[in-house]
PDB file of N, CA, C and O in Angstrom, chain B, residues numbered from 101:
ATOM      1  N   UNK B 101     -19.492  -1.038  27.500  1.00  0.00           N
ATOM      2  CA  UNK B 101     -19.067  -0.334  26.301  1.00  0.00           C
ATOM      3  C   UNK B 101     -18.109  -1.228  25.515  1.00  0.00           C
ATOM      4  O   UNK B 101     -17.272  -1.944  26.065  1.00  0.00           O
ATOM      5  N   UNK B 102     -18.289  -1.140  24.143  1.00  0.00           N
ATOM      6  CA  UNK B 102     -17.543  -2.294  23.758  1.00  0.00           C
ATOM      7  C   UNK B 102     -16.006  -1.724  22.982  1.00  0.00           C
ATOM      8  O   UNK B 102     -15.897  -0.808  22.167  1.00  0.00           O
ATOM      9  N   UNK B 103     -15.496  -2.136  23.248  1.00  0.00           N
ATOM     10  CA  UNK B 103     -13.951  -2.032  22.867  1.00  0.00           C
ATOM     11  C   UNK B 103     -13.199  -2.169  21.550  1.00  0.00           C
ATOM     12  O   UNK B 103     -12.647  -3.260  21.411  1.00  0.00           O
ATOM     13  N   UNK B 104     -13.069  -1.367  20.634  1.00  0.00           N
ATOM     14  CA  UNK B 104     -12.556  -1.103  19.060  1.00  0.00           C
ATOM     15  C   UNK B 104     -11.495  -2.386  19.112  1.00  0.00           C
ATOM     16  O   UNK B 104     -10.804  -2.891  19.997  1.00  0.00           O
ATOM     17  N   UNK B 105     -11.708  -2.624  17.825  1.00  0.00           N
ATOM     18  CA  UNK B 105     -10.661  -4.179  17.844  1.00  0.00           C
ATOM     19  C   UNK B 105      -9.452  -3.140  17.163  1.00  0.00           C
ATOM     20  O   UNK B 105      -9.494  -2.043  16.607  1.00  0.00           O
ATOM     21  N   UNK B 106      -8.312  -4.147  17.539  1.00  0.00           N
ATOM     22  CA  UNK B 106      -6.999  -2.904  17.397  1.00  0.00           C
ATOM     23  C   UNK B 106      -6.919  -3.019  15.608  1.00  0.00           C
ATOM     24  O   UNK B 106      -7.659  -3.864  15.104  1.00  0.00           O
ATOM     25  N   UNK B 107      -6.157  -2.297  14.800  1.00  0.00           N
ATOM     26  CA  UNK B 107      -6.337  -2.081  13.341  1.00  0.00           C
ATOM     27  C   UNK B 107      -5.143  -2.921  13.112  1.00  0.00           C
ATOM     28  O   UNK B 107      -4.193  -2.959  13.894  1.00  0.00           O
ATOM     29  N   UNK B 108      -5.223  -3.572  12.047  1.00  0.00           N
ATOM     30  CA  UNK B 108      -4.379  -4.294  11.451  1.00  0.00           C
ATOM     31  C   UNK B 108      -3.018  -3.246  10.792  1.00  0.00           C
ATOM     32  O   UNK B 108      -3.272  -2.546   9.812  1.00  0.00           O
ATOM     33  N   UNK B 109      -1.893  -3.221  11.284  1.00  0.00           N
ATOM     34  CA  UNK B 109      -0.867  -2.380  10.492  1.00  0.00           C
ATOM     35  C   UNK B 109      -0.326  -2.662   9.257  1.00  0.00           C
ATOM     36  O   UNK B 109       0.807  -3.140   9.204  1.00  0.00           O
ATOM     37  N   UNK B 110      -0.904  -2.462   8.340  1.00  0.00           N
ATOM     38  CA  UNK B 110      -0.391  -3.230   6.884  1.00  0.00           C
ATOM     39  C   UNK B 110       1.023  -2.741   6.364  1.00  0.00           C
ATOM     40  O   UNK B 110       1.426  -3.074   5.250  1.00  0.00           O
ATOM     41  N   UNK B 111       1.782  -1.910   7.243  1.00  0.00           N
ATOM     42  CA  UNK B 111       3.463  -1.680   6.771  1.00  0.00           C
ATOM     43  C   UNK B 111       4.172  -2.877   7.350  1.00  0.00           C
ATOM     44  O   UNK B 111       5.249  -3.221   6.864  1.00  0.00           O
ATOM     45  N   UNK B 112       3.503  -3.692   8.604  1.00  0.00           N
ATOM     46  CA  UNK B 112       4.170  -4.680   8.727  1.00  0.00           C
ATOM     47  C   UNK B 112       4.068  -5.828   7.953  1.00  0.00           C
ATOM     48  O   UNK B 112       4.618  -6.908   8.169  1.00  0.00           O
ATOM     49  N   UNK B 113       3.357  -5.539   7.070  1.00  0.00           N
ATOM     50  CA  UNK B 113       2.774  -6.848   6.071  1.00  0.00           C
ATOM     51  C   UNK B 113       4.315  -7.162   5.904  1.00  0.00           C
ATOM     52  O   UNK B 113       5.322  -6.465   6.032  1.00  0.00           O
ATOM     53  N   UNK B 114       4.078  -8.634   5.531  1.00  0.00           N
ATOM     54  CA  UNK B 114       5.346  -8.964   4.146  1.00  0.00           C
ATOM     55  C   UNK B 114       5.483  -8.575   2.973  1.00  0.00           C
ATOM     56  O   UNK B 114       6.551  -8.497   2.365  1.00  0.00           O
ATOM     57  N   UNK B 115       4.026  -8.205   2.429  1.00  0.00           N
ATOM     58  CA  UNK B 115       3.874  -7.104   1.412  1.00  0.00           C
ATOM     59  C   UNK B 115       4.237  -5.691   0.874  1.00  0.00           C
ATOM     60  O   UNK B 115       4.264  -5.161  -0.237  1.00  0.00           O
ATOM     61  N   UNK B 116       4.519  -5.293   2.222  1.00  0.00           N
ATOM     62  CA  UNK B 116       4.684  -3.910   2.092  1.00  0.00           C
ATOM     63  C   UNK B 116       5.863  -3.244   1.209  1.00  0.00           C
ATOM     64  O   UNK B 116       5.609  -2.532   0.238  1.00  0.00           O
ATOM     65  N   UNK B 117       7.219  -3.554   1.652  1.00  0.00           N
ATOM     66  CA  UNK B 117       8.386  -3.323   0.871  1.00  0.00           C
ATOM     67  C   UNK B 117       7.874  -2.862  -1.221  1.00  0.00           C
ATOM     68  O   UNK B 117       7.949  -1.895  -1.979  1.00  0.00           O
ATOM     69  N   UNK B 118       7.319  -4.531  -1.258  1.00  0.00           N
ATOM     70  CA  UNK B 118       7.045  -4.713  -3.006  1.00  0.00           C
ATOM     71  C   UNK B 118       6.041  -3.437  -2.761  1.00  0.00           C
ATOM     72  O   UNK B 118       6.649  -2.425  -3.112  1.00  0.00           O
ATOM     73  N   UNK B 119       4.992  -3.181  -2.384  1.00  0.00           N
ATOM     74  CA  UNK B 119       3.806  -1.781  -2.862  1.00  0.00           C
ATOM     75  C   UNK B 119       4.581  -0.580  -2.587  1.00  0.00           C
ATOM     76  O   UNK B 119       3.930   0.448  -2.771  1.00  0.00           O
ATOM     77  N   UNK B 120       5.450  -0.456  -2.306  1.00  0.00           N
ATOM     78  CA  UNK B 120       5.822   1.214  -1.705  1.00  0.00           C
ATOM     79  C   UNK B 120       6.878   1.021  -3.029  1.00  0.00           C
ATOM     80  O   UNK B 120       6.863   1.911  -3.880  1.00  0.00           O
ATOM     81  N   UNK B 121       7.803  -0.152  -3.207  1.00  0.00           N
ATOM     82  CA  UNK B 121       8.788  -0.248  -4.202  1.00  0.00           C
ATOM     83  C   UNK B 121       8.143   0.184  -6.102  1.00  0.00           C
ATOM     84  O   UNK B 121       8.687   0.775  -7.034  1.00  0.00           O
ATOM     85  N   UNK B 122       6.851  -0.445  -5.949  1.00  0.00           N
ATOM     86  CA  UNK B 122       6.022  -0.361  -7.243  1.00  0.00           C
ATOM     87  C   UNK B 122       5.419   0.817  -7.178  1.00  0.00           C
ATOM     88  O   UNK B 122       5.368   1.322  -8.299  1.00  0.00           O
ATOM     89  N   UNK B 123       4.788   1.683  -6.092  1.00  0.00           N
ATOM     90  CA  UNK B 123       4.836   2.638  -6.376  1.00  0.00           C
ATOM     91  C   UNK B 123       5.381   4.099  -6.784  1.00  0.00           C
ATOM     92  O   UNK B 123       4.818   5.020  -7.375  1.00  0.00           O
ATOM     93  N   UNK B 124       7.117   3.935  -6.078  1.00  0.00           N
ATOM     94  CA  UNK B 124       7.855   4.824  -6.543  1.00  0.00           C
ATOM     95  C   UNK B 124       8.467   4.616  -7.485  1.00  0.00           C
ATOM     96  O   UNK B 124       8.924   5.620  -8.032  1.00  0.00           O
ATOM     97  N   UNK B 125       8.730   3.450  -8.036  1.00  0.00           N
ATOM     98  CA  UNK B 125       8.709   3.011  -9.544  1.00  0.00           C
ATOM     99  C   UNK B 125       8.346   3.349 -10.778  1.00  0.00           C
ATOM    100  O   UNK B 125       8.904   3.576 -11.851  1.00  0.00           O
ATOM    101  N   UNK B 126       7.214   3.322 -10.328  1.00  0.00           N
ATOM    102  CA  UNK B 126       5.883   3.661 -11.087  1.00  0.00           C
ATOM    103  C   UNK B 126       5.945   5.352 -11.318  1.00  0.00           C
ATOM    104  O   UNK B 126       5.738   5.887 -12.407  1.00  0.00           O
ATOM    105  N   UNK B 127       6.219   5.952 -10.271  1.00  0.00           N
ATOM    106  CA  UNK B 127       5.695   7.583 -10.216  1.00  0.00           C
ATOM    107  C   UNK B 127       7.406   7.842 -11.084  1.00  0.00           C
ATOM    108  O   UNK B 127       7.483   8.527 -12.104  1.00  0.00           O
ATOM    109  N   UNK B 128       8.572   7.199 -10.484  1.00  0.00           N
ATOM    110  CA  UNK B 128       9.484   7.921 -10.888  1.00  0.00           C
ATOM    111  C   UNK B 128       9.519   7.459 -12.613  1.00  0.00           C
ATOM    112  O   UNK B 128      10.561   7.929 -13.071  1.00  0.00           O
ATOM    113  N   UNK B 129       9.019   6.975 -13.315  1.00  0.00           N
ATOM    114  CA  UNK B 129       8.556   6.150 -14.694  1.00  0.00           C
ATOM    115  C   UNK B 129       8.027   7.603 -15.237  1.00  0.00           C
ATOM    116  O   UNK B 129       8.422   8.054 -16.313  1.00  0.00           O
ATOM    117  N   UNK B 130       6.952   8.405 -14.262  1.00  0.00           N
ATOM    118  CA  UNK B 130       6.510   9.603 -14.768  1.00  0.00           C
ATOM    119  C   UNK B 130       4.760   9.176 -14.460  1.00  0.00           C
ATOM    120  O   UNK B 130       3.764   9.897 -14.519  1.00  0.00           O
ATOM    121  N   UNK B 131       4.872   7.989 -14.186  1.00  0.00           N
ATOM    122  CA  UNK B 131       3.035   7.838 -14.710  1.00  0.00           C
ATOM    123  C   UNK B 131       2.262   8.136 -13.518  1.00  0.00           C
ATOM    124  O   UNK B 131       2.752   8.199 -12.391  1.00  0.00           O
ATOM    125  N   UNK B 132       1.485   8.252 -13.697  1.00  0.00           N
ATOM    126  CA  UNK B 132      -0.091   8.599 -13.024  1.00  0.00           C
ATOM    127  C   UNK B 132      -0.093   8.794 -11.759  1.00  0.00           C
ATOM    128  O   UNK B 132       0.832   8.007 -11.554  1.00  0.00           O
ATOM    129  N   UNK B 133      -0.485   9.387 -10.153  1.00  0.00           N
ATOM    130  CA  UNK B 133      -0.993   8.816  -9.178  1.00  0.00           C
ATOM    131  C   UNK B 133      -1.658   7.444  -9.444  1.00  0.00           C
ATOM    132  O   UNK B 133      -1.002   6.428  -9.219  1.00  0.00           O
ATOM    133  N   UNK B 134      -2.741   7.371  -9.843  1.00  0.00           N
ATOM    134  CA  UNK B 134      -3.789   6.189  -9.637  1.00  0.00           C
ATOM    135  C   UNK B 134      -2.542   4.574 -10.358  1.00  0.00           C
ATOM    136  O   UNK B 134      -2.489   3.374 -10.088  1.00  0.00           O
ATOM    137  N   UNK B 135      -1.548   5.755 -11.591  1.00  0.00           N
ATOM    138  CA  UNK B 135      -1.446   4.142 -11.793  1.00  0.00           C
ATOM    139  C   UNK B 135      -0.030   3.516 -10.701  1.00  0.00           C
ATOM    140  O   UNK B 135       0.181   2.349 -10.372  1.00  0.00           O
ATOM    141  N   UNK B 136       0.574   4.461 -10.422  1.00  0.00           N
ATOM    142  CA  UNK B 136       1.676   4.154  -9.089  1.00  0.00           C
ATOM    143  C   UNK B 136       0.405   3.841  -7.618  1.00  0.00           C
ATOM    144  O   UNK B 136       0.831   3.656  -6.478  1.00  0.00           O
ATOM    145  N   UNK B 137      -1.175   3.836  -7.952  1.00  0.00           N
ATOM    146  CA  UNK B 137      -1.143   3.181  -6.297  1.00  0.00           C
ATOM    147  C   UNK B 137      -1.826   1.816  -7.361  1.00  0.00           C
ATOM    148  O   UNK B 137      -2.129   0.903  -6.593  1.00  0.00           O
ATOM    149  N   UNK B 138      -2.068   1.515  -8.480  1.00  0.00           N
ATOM    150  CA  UNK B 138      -2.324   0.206  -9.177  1.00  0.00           C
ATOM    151  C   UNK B 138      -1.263  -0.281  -9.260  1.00  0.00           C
ATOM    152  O   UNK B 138      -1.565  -1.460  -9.447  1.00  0.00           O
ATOM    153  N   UNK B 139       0.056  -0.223  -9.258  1.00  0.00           N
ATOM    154  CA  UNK B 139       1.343  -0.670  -9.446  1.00  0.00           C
ATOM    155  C   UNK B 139       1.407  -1.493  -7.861  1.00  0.00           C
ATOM    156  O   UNK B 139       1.939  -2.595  -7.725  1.00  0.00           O
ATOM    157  N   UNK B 140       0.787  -0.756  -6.782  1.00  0.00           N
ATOM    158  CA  UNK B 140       1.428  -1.215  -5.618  1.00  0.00           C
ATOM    159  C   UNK B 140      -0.147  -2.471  -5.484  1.00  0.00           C
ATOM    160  O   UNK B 140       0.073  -3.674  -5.342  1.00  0.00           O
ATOM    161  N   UNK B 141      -1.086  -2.120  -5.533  1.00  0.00           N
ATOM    162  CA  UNK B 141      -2.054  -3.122  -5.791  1.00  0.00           C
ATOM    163  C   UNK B 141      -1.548  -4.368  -6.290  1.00  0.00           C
ATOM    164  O   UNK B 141      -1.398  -5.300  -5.501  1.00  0.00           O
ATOM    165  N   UNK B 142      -1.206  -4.524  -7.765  1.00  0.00           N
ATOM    166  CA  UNK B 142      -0.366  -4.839  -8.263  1.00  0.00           C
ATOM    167  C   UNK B 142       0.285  -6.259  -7.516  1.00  0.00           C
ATOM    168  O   UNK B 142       0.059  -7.470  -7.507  1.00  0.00           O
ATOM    169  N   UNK B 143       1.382  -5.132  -6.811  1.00  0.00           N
ATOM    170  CA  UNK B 143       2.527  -5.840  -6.195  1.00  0.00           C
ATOM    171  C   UNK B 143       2.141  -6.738  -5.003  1.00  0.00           C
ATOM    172  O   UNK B 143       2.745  -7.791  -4.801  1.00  0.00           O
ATOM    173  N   UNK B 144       0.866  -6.206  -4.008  1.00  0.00           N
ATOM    174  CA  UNK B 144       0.043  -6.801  -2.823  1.00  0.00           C
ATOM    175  C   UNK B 144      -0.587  -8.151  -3.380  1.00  0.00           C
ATOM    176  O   UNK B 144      -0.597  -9.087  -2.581  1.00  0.00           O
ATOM    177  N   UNK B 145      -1.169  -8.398  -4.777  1.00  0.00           N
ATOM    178  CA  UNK B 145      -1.981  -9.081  -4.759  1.00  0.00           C
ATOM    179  C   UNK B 145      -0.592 -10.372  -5.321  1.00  0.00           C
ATOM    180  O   UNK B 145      -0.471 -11.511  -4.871  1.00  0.00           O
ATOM    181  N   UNK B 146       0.338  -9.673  -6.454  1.00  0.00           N
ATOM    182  CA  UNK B 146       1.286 -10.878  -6.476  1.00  0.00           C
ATOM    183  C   UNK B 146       1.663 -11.742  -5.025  1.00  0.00           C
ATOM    184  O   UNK B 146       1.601 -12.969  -5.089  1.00  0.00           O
ATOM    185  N   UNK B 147       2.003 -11.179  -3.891  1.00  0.00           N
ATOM    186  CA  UNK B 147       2.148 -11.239  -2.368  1.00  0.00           C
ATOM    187  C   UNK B 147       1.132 -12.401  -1.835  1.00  0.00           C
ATOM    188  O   UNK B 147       1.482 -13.329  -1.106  1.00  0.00           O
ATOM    189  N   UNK B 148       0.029 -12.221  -2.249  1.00  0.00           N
ATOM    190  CA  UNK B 148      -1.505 -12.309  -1.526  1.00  0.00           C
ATOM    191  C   UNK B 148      -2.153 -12.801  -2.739  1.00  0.00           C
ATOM    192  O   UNK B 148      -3.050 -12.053  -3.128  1.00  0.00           O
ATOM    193  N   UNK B 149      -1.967 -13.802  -3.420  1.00  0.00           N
ATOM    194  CA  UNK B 149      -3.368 -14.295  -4.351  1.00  0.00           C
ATOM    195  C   UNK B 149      -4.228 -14.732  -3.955  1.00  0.00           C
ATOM    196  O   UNK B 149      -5.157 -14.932  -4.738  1.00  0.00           O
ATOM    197  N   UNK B 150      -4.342 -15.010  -2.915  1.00  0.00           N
ATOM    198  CA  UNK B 150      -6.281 -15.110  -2.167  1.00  0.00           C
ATOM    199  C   UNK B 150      -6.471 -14.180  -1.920  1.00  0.00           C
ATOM    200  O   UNK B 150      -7.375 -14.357  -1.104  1.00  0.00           O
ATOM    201  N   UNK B 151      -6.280 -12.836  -1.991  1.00  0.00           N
ATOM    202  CA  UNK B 151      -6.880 -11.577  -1.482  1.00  0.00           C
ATOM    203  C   UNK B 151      -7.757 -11.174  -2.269  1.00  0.00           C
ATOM    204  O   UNK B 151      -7.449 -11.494  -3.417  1.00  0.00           O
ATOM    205  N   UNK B 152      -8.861 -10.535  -2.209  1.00  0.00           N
ATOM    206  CA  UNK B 152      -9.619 -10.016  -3.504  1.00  0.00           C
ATOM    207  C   UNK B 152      -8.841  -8.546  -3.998  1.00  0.00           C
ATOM    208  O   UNK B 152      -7.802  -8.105  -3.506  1.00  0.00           O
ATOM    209  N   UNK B 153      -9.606  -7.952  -5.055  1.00  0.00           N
ATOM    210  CA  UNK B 153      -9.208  -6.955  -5.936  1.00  0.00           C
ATOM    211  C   UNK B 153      -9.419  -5.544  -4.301  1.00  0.00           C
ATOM    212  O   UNK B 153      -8.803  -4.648  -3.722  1.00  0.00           O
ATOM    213  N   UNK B 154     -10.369  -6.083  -4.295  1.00  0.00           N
ATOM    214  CA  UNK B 154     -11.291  -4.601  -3.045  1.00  0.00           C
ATOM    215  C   UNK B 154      -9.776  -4.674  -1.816  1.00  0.00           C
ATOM    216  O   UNK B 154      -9.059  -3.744  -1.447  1.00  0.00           O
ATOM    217  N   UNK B 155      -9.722  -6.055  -1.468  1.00  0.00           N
ATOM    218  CA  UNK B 155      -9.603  -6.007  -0.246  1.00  0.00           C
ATOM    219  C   UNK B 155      -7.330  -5.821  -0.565  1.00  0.00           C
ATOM    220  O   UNK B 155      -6.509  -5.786   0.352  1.00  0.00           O
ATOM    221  N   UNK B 156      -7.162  -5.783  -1.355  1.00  0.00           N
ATOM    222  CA  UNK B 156      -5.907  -5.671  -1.650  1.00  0.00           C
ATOM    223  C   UNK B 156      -5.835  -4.152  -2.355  1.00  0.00           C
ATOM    224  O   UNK B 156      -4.740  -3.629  -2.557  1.00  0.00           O
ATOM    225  N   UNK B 157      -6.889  -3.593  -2.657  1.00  0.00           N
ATOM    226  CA  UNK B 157      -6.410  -2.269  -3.288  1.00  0.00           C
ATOM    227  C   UNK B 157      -6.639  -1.163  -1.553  1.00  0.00           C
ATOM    228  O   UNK B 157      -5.965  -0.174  -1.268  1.00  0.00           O
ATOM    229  N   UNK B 158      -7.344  -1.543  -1.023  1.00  0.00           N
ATOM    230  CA  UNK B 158      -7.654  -1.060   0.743  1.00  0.00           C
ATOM    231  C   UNK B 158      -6.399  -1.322   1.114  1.00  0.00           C
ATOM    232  O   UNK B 158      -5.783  -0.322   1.483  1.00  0.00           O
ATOM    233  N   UNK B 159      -5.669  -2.581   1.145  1.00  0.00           N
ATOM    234  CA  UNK B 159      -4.505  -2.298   2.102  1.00  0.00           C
ATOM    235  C   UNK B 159      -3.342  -2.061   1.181  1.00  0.00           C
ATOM    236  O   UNK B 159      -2.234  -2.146   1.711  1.00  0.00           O
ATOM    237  N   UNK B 160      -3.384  -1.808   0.028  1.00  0.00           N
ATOM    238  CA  UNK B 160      -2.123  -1.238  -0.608  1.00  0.00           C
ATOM    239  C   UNK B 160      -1.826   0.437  -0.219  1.00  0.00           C
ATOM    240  O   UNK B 160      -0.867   1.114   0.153  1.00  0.00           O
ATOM    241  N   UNK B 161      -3.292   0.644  -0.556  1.00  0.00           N
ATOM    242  CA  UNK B 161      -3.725   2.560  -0.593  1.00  0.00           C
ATOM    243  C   UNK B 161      -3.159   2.649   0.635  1.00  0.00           C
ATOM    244  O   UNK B 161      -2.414   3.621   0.756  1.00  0.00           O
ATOM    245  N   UNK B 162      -3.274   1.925   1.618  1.00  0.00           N
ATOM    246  CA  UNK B 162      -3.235   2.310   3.374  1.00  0.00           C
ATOM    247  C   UNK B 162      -1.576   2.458   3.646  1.00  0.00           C
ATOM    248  O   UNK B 162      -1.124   3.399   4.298  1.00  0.00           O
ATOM    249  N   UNK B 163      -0.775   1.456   3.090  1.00  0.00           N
ATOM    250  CA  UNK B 163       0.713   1.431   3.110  1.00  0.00           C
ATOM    251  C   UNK B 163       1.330   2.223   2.516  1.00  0.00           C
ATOM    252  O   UNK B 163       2.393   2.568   3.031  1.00  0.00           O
ATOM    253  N   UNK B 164       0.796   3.056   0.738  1.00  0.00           N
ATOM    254  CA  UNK B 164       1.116   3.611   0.588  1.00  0.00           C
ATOM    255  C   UNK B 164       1.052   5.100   1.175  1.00  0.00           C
ATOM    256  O   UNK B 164       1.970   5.919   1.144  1.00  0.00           O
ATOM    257  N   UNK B 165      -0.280   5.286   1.739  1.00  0.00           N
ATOM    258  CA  UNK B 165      -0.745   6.500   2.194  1.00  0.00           C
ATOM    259  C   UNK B 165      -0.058   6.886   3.431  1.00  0.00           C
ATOM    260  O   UNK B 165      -0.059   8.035   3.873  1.00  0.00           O
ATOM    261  N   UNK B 166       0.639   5.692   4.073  1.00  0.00           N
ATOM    262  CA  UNK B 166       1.566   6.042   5.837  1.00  0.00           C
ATOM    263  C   UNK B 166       2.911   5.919   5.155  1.00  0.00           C
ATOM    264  O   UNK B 166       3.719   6.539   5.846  1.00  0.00           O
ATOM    265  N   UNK B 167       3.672   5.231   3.788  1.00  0.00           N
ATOM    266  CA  UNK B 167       4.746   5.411   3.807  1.00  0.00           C
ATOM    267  C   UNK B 167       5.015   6.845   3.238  1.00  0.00           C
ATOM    268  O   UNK B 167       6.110   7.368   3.446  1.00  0.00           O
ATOM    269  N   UNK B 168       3.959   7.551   2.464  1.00  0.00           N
ATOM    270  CA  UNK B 168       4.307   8.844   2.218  1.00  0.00           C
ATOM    271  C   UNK B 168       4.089   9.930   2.991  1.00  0.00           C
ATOM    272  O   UNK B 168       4.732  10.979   3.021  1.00  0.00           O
ATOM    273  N   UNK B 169       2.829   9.505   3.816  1.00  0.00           N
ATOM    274  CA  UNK B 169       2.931  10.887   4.809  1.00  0.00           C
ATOM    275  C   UNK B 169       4.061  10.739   6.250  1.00  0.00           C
ATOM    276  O   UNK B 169       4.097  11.452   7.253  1.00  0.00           O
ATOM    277  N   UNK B 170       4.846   9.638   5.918  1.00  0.00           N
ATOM    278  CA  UNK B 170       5.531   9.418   6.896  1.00  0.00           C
ATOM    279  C   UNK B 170       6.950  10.456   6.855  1.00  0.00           C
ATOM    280  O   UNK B 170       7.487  11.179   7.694  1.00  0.00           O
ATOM    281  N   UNK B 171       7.296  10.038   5.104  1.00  0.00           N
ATOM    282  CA  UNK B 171       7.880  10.657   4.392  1.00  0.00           C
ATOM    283  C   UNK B 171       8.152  12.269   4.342  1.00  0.00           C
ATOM    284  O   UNK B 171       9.044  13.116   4.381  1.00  0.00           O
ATOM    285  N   UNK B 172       7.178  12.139   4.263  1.00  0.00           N
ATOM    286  CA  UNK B 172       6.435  13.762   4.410  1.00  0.00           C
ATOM    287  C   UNK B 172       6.978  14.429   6.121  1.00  0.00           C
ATOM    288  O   UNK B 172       7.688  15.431   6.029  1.00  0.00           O
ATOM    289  N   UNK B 173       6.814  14.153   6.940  1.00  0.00           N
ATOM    290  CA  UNK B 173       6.620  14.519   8.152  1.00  0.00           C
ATOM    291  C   UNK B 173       8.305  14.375   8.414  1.00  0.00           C
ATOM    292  O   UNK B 173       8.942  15.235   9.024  1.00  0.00           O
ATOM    293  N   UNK B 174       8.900  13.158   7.854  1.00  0.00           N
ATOM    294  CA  UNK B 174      10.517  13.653   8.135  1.00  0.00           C
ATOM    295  C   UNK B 174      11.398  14.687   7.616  1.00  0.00           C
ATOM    296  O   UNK B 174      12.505  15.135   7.913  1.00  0.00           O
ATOM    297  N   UNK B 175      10.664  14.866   6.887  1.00  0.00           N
ATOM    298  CA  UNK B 175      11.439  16.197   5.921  1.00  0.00           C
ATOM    299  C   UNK B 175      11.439  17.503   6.993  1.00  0.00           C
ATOM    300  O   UNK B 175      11.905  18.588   6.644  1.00  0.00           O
TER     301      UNK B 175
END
């Protein structure tokens, strides 16, 4: 049986700080969901310029999506 390769944790990125920072930025600005998780995109790919558009908007969404439900769950 073959064995799941373990998942990459993208809050430990070096990235992470700048996408969670651009996204509450962004939201507290007033603007959009989509454009506070493009803000943190954004901020991943400044981080990461060899990353593509796909593969940097996947691990922005992912950092943002655990720093808020993390958020969420301490309350």
């Amino acid at each position: 049986m073959p064995f799941p390769l373990p998942k990459f944790d993208q809050t430990k990125d070096e990235a992470a700080p700048a996408v969670i920072a651009a996204h509450r930025a962004a939201r507290a600005e007033g603007k959009s969901s989509m454009e506070g998780y493009l803000a943190g995109v954004e901020a991943w790919r400044r981080i990461h310029p060899d990353h593509t558009q796909a593969y940097a908007s996947t691990q922005a969404t992912e950092v943002i999506i655990r720093a808020t439900l993390r958020l969420r769950t301490d309350a």
